[in-house]
RORO-856208 format. One record per residue: residue in three letters; x, y, z of N, C-alpha, C, O in turn. Coordinates in nm, 3 decimals. Each point is the difference from the previous one (the first is absolute). Example, Ala and Ser with C-alpha at 12.3 -4.5 7.8 and 13.67 -1.06 7.14 Angstrom:
<rs>
R; residuo; nu; nv; nw; cau; cav; caw; cu; cv; cw; ou; ov; ow
R; ALA; 1.319; -0.569; 0.780; -0.089; 0.119; 0.000; 0.090; 0.120; 0.000; 0.104; -0.002; 0.066
R; SER; -0.139; 0.107; -0.138; 0.082; 0.119; 0.006; -0.077; 0.109; 0.073; 0.051; 0.111; 0.017
</rs>
This chain:
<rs>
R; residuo; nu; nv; nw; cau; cav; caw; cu; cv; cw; ou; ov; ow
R; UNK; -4.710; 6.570; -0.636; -0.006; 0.132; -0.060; -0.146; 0.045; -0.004; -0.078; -0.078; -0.055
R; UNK; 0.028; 0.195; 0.106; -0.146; 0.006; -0.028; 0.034; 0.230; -0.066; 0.047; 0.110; 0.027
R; UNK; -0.115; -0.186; -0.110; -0.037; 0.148; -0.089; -0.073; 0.120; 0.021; -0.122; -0.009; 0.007
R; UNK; 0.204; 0.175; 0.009; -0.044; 0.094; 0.040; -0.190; 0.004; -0.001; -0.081; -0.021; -0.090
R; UNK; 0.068; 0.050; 0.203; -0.125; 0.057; 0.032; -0.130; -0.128; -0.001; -0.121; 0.017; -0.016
R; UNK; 0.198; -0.151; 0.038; -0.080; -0.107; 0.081; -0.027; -0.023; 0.111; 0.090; 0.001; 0.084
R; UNK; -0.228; -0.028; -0.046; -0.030; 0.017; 0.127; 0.031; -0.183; 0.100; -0.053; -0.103; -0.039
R; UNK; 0.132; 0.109; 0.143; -0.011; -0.149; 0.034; -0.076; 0.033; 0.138; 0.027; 0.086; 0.084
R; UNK; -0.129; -0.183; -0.086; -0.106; -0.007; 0.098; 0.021; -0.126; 0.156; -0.004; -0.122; 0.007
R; UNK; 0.018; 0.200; 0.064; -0.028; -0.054; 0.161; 0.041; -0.162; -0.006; -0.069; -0.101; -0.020
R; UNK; 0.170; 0.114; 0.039; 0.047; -0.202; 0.101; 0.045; -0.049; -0.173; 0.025; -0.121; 0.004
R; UNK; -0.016; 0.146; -0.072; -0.016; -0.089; -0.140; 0.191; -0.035; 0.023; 0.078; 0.021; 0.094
R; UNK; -0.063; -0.077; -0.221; 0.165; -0.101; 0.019; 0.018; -0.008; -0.142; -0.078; -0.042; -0.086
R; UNK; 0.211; 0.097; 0.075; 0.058; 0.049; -0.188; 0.122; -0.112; 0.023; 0.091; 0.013; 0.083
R; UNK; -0.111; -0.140; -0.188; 0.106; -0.062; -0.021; 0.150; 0.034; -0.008; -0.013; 0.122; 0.003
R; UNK; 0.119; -0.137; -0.010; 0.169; 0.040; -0.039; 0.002; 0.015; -0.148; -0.053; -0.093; -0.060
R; UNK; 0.107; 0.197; -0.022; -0.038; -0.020; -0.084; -0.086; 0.022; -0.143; 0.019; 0.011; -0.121
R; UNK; -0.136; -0.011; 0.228; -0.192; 0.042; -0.032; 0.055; 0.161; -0.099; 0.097; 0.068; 0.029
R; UNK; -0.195; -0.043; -0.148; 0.009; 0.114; -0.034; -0.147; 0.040; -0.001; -0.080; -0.063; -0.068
R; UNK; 0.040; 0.179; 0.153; -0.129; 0.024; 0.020; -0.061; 0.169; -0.130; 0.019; 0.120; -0.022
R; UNK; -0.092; -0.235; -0.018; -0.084; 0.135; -0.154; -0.140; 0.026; 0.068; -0.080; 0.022; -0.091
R; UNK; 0.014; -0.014; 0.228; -0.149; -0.008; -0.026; 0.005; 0.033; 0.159; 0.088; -0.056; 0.064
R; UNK; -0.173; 0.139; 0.001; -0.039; -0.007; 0.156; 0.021; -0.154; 0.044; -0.025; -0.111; -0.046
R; UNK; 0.079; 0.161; 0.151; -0.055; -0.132; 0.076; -0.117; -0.021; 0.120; -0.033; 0.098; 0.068
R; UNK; -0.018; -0.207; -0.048; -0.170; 0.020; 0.090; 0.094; -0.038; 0.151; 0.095; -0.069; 0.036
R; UNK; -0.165; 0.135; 0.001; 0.020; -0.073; 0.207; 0.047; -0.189; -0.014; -0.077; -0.077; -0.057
R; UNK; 0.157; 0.047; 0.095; -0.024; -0.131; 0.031; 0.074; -0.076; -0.093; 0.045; -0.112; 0.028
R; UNK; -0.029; 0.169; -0.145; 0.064; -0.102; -0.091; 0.095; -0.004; -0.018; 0.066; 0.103; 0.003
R; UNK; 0.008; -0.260; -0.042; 0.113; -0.060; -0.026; 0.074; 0.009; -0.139; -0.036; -0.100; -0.062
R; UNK; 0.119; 0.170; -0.012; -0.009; 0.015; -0.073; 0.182; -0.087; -0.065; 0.088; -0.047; 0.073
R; UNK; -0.089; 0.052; -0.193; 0.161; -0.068; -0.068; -0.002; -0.009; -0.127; -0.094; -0.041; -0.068
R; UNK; 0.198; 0.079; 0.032; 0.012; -0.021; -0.177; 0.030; 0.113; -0.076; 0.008; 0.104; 0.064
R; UNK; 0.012; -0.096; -0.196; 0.029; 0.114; -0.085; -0.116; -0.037; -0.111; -0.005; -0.114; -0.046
R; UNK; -0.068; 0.194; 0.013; -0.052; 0.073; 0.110; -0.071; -0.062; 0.116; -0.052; -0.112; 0.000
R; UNK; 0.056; 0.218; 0.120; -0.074; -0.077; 0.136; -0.131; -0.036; -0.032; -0.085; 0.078; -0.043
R; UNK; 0.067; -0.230; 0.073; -0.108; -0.003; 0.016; -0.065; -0.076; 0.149; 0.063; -0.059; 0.088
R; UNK; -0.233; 0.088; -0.099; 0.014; -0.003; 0.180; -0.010; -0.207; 0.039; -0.100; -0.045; -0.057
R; UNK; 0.145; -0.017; 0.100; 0.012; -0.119; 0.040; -0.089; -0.091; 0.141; -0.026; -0.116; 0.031
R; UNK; 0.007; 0.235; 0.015; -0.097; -0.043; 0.135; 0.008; 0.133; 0.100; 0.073; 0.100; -0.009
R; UNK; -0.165; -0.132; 0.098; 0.010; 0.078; 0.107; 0.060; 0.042; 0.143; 0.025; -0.107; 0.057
R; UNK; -0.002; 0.180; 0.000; 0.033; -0.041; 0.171; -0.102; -0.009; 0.090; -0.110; 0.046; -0.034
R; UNK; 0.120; -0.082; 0.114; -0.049; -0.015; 0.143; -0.171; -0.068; -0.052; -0.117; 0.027; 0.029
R; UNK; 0.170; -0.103; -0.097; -0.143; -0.059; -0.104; -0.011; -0.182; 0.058; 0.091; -0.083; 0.001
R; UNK; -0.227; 0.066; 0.041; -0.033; -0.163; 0.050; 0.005; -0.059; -0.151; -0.062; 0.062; -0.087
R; UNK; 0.116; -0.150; 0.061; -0.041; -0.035; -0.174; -0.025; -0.186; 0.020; 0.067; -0.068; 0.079
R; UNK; -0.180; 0.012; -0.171; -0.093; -0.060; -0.016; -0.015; -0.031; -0.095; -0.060; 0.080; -0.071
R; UNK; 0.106; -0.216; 0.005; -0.040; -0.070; -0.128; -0.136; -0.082; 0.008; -0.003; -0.113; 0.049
R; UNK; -0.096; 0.172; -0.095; -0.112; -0.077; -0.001; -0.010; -0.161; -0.024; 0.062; -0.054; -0.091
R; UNK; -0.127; -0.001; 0.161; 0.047; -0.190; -0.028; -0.135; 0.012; -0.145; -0.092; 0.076; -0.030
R; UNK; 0.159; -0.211; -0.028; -0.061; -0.024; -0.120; -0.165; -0.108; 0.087; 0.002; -0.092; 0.082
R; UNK; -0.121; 0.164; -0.152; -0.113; -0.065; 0.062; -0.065; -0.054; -0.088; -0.056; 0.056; -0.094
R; UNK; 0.062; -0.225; 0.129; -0.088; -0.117; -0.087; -0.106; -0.049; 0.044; -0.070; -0.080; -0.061
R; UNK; 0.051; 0.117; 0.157; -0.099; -0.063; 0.085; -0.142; 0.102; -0.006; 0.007; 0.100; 0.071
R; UNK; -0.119; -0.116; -0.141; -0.110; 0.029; -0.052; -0.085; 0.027; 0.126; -0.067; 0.102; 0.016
R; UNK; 0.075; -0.193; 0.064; -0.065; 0.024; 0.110; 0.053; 0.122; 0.124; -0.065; 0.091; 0.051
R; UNK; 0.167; -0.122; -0.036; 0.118; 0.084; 0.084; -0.035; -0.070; 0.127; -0.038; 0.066; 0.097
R; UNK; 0.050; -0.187; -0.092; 0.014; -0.060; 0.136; 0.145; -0.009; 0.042; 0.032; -0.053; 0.106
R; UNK; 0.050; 0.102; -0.185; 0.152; -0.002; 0.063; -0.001; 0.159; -0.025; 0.102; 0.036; 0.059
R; UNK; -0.140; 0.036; -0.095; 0.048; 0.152; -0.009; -0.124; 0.080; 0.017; -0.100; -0.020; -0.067
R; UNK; 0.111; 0.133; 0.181; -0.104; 0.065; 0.028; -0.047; 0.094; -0.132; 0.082; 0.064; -0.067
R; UNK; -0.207; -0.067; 0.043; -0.063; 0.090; -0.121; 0.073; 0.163; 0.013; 0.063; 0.072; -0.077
R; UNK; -0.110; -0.061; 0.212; 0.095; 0.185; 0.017; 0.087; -0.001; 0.096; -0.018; -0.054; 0.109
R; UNK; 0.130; 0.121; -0.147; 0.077; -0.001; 0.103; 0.067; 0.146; 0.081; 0.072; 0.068; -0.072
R; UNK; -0.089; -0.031; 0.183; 0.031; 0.157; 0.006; 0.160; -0.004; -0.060; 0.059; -0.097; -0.047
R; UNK; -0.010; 0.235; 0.064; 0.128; 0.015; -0.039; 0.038; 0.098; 0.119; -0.084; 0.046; 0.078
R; UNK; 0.232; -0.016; -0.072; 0.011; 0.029; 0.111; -0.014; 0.131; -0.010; -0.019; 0.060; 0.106
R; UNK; 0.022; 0.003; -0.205; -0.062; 0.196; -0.013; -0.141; -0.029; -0.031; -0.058; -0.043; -0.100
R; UNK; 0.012; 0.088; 0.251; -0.134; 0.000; 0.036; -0.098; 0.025; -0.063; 0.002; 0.120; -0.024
R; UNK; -0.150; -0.200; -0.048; -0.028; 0.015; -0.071; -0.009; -0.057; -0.135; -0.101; -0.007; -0.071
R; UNK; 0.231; -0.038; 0.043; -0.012; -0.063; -0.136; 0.028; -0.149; 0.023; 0.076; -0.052; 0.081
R; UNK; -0.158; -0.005; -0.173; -0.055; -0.126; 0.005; 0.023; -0.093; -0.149; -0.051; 0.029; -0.109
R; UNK; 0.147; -0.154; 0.139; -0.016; -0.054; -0.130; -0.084; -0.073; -0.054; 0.032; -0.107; 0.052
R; UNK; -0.142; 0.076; -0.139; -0.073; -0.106; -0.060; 0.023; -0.064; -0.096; 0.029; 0.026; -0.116
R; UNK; -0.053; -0.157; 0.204; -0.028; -0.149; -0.102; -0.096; -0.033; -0.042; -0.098; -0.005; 0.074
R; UNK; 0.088; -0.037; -0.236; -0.130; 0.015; -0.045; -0.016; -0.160; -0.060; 0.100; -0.059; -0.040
R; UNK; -0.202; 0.009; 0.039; 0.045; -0.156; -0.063; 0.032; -0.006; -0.131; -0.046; 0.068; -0.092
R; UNK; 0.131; -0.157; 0.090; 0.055; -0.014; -0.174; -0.051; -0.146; -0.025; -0.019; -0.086; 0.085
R; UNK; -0.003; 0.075; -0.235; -0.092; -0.154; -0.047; 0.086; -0.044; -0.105; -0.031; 0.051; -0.108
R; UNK; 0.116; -0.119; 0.105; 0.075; -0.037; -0.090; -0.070; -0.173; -0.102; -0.069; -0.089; 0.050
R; UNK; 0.107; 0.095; -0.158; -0.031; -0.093; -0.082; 0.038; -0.016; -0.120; -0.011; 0.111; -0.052
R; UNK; 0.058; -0.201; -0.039; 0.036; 0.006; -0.139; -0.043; 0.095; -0.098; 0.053; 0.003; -0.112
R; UNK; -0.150; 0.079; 0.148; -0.011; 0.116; -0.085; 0.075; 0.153; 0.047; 0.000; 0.112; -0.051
R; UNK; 0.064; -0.169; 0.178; 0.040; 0.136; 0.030; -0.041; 0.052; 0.162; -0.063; -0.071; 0.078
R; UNK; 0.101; 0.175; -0.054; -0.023; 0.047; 0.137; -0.101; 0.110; 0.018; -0.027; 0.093; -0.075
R; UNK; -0.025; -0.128; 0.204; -0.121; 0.127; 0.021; -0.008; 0.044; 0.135; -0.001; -0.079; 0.094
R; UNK; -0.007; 0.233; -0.078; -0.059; 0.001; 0.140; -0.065; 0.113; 0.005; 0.018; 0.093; -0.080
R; UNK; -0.094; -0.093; 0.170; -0.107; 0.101; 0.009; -0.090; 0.069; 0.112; -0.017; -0.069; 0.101
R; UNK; -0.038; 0.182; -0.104; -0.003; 0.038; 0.135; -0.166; 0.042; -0.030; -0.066; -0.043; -0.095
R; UNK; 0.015; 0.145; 0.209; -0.155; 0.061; 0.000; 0.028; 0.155; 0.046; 0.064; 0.012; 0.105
R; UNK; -0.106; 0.112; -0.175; 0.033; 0.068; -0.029; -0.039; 0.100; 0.151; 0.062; 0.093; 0.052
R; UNK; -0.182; -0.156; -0.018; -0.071; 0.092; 0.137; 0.009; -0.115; 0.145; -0.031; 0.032; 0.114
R; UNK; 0.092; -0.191; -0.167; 0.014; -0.053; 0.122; 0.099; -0.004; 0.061; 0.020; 0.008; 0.122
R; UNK; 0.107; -0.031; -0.282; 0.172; -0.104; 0.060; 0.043; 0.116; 0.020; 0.069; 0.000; 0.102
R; UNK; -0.077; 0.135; -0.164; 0.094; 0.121; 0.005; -0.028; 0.071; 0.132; -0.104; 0.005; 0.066
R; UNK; 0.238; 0.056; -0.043; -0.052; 0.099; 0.126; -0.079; 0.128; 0.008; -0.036; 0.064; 0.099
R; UNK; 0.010; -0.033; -0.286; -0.095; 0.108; 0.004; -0.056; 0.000; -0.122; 0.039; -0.099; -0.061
R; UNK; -0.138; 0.185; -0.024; -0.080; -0.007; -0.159; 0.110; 0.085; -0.065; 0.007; 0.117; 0.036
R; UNK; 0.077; -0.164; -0.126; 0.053; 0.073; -0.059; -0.089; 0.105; -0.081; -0.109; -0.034; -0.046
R; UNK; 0.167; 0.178; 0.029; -0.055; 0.086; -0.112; 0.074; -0.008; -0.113; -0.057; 0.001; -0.109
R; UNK; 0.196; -0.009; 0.118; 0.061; 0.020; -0.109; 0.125; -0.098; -0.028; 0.040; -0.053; 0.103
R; UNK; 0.040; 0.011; -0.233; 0.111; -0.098; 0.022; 0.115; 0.106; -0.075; -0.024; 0.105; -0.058
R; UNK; 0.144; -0.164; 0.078; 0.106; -0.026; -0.079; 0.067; -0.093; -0.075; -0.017; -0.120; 0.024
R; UNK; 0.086; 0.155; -0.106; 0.079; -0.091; -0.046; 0.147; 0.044; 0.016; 0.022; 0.104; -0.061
R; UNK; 0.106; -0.165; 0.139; 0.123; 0.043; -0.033; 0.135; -0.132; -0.076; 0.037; -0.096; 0.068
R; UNK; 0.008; 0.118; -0.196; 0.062; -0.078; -0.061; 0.094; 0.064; -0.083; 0.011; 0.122; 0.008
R; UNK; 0.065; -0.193; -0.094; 0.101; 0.058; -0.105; 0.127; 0.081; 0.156; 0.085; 0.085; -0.027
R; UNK; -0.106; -0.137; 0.166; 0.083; 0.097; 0.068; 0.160; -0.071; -0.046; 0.003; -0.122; 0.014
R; UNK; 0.088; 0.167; -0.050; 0.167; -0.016; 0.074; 0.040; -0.050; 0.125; -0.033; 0.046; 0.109
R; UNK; 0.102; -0.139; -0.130; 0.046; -0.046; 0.129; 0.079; 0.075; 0.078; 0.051; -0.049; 0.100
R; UNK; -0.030; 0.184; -0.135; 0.134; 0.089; 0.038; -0.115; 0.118; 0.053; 0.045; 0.107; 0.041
R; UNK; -0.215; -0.131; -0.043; -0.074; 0.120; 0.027; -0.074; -0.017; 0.121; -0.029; -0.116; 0.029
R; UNK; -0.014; 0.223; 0.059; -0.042; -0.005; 0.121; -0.170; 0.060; -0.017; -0.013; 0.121; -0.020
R; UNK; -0.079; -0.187; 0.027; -0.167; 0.019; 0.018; -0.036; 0.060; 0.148; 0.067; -0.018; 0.102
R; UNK; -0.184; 0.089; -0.113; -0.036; 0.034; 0.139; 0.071; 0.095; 0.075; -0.020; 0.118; -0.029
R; UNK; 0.102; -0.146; 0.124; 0.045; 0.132; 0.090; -0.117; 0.100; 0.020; 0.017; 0.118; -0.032
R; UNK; -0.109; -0.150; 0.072; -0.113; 0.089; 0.049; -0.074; -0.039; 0.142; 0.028; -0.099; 0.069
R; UNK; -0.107; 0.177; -0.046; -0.129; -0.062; 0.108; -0.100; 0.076; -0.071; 0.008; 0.091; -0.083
R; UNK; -0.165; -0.187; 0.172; -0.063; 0.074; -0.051; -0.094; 0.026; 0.119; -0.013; -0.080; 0.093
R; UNK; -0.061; 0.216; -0.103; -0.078; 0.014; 0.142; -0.126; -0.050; 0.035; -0.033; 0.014; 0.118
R; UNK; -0.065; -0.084; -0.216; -0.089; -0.011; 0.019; -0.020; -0.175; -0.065; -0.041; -0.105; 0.049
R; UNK; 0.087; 0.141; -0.165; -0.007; -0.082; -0.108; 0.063; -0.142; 0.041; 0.112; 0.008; 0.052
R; UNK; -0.163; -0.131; -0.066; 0.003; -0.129; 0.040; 0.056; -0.111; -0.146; -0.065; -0.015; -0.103
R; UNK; 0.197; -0.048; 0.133; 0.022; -0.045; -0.119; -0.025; -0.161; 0.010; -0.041; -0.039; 0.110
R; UNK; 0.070; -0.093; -0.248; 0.013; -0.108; 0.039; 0.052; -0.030; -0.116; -0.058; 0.025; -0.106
R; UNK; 0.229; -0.111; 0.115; 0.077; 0.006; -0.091; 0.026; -0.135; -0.025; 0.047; -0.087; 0.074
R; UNK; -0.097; 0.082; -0.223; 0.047; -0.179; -0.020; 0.072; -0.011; -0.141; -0.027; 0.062; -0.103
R; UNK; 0.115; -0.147; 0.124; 0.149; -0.050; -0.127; -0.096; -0.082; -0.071; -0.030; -0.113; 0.036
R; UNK; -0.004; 0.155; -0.109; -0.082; -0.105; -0.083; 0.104; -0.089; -0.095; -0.045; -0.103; -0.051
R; UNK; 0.187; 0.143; 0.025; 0.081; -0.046; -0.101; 0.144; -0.017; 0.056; 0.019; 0.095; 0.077
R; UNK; 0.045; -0.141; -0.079; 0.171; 0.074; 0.055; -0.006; -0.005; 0.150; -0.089; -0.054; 0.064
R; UNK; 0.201; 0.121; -0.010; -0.004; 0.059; 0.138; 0.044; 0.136; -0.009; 0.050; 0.062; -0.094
R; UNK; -0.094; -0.012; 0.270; 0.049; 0.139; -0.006; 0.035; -0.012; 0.194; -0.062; -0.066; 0.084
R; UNK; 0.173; 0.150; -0.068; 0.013; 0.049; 0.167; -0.070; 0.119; 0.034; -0.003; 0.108; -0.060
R; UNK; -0.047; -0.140; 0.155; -0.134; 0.113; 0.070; 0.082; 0.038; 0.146; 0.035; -0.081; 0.087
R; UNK; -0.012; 0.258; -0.089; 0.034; 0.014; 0.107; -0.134; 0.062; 0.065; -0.068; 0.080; -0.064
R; UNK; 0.029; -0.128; 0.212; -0.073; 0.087; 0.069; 0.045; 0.055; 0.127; 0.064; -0.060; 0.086
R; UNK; -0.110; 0.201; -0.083; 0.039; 0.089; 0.099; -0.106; 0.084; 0.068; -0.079; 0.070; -0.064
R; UNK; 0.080; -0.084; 0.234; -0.109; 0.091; 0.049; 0.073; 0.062; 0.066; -0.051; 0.016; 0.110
R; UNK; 0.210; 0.059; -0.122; 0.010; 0.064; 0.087; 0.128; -0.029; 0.119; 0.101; 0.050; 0.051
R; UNK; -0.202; -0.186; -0.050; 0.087; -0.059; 0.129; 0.069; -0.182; -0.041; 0.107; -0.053; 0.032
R; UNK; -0.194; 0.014; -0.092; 0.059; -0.147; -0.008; -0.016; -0.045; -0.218; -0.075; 0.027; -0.094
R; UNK; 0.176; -0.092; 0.115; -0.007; 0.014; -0.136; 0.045; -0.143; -0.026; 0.075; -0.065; 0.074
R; UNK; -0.137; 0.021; -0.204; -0.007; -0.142; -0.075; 0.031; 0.008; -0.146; -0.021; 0.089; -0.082
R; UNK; 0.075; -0.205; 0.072; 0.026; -0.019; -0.159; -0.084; -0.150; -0.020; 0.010; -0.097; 0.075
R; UNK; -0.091; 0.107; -0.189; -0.041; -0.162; -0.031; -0.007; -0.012; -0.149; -0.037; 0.092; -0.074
R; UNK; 0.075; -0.208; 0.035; -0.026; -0.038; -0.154; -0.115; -0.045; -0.044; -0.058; -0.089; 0.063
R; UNK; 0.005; 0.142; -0.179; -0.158; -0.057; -0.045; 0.070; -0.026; -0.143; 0.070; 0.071; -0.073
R; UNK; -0.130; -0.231; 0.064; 0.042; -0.111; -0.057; -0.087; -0.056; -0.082; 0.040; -0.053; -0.104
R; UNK; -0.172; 0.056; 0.135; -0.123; -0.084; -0.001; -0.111; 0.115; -0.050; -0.030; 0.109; 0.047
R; UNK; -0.011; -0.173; -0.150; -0.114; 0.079; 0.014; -0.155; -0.056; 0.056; -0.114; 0.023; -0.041
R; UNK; 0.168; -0.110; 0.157; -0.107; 0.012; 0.078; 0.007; 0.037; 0.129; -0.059; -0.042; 0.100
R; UNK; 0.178; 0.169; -0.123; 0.060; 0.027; 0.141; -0.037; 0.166; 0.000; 0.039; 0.083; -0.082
R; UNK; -0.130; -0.063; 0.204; -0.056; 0.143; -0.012; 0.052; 0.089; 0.098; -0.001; -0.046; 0.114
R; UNK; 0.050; 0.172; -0.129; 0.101; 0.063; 0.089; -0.123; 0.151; 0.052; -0.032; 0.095; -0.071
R; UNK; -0.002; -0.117; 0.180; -0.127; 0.134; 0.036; 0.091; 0.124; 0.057; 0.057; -0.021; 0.107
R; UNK; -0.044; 0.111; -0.152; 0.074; 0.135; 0.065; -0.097; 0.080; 0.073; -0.098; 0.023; -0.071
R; UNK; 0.089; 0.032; 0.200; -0.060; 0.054; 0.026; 0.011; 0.206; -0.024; 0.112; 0.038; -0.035
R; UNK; -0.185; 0.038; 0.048; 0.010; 0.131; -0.002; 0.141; 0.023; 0.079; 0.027; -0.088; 0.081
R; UNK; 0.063; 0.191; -0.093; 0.087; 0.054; 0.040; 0.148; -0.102; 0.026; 0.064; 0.016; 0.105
R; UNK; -0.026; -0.103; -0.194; 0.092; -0.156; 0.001; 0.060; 0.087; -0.098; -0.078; 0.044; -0.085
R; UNK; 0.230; 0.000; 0.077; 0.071; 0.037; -0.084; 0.032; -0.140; -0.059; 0.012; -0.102; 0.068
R; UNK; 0.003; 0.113; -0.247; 0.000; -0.115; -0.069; 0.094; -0.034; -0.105; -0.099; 0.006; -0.074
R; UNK; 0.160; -0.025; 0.023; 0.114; -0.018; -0.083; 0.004; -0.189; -0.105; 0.011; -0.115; 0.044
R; UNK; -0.019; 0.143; -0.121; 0.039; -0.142; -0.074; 0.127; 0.027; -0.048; 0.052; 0.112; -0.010
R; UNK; -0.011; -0.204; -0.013; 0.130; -0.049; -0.118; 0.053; -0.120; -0.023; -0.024; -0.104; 0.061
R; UNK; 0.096; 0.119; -0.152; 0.076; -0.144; -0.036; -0.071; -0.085; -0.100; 0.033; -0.113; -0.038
R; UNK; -0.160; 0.203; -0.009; -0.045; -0.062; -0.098; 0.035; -0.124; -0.081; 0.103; 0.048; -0.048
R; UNK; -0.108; -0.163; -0.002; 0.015; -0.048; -0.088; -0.026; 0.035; -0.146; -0.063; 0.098; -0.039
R; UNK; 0.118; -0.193; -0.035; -0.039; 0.108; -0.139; -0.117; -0.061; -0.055; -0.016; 0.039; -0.115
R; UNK; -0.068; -0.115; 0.152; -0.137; -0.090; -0.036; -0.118; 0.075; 0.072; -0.115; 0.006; -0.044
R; UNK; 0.176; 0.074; 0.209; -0.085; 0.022; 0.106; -0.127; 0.087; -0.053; 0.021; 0.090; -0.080
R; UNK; -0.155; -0.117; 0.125; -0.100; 0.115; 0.032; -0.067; 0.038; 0.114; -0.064; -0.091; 0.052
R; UNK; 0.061; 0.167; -0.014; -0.067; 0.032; 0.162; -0.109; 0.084; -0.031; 0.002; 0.121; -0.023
R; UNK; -0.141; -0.233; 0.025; -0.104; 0.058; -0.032; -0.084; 0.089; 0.199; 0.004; -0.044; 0.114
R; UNK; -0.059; 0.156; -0.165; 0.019; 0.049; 0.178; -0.199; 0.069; -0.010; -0.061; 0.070; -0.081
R; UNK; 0.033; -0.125; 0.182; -0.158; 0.086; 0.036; -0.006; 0.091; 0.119; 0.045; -0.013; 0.114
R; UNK; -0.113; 0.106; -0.171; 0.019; 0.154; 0.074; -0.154; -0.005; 0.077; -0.103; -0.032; -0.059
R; UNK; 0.109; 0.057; 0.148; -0.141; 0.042; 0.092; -0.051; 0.159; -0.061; -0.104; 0.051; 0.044
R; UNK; 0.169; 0.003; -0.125; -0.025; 0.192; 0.005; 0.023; 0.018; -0.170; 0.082; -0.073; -0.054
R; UNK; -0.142; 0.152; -0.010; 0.056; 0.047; -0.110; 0.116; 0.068; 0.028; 0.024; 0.042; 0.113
R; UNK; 0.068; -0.023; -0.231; 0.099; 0.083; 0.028; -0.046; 0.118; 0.036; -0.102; 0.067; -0.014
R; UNK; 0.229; -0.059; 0.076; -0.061; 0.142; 0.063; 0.202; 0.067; 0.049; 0.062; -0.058; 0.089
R; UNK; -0.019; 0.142; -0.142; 0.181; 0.039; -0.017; -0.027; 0.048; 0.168; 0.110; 0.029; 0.045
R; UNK; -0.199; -0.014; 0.042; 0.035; 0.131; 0.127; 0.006; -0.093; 0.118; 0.023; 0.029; 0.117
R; UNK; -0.057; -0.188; -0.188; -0.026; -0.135; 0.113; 0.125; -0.055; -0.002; 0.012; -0.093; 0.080
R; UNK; 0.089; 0.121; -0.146; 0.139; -0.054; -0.036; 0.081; 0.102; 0.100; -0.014; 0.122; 0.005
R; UNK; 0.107; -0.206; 0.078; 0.138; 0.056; 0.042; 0.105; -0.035; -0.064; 0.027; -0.120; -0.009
R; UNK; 0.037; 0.199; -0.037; 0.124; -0.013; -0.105; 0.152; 0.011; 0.112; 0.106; -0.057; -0.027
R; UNK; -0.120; 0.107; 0.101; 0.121; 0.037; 0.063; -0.009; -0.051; 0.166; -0.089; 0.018; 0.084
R; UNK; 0.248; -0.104; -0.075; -0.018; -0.076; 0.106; -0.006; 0.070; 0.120; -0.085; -0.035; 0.081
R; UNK; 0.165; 0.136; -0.053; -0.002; 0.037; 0.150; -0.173; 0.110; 0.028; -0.033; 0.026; 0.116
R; UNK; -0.059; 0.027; -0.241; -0.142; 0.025; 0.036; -0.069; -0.147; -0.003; -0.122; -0.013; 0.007
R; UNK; 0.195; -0.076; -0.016; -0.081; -0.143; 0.018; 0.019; -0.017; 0.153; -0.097; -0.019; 0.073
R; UNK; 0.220; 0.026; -0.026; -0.022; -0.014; 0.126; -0.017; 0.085; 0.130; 0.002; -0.036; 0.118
R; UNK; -0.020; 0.172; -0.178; -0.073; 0.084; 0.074; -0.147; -0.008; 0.027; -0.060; 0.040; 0.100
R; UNK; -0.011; -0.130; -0.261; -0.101; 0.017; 0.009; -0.083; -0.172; 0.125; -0.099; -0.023; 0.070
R; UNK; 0.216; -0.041; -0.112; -0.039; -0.101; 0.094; 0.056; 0.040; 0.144; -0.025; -0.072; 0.097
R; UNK; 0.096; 0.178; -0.086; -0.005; 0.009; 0.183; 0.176; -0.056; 0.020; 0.032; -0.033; 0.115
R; UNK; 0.044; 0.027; -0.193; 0.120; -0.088; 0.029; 0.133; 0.116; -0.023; 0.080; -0.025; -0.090
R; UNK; -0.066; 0.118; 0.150; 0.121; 0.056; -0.058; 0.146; -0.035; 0.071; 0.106; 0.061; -0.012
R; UNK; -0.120; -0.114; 0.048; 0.134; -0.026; 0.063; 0.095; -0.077; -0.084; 0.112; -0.026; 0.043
</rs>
């Protein structure tokens, strides 16, 4: 059942059943009363492996991803009876000087983060607590991966349509911005996302 004057967006998949209260985005899988979204289509998806190894002689430090551009980082973790640590260098390990951070927490597991691009602006997204599913999109090839770790660093590049969910209820996704905010660097709407990347088909 989906409710007068909801919008359902490009390729997405409505369970049997499903009662839909809310737009739906391009791509998503949705089920339940109320619907909620469950995963994506035509999505590569990727459970990050759990990394113990300090050195990363069994796991490469960065790894590309297959939407061009974004890159995952391993950062070393130091574990010991007082607890766990890991830590990075702000102008060496990162892919750029952050200007500004976030904080995103307190989300619902039933709520969707992101759905944007941005045009200029350079992000780097790390679970410091919990987990969260990261969709990335350029357009043309698209990934799902879990950040698990918070010594697991997720780099988005400019124009990567982006989406989290599935929050846990512990999760925080602390995120560094290359740009001050700035509302005119944000794409809100998917099909000027992929006009603006060149993809309309």
């Amino acid at each position: 059942m989906i409710l007068p004057g909801i919008r359902v967006g490009a390729y997405s998949m409505i369970g049997a059943g499903a009662v839909v209260t809310h737009d739906v985005p391009p791509y998503a899988i949705l089920a339940g009363n109320p619907a909620r979204i469950i995963g994506y289509t035509e999505t590569i998806s990727r459970a990050t492996p759990l990394v113990t190894d300090p050195s990363h002689k069994t796991t490469p430090p960065i790894e590309n991803l297959s939407v061009p551009g974004v890159r995952l980082y391993r950062y070393p973790q130091f574990e010991d009876l007082r607890g766990n640590l890991t830590v990075t260098d702000m102008e060496n390990l990162l892919p750029f000087t952050p200007k500004r951070y976030f904080l995103v927490y307190a989300v619902s597991d039933q709520r969707i983060r992101g759905e944007h691009a941005h045009r200029e602006c350079k992000q780097f997204l790390v679970c410091v607590s919990g987990s969260i599913h990261v969709v990335l999109d350029d357009g043309t090839q698209r990934e799902e991966i879990v950040l698990s770790r918070p010594n697991l660093g997720l780099y988005v590049p400019p124009m990567t349509w982006t989406t989290q969910y599935k929050f846990t209820g512990n999760a925080v996704l602390l995120v560094f911005a290359s740009h001050q905010y700035d509302k005119n660097d944000y794409i809100r709407d998917y099909q000027e996302f992929l006009e603006a990347a060149g993809n309309t088909d």
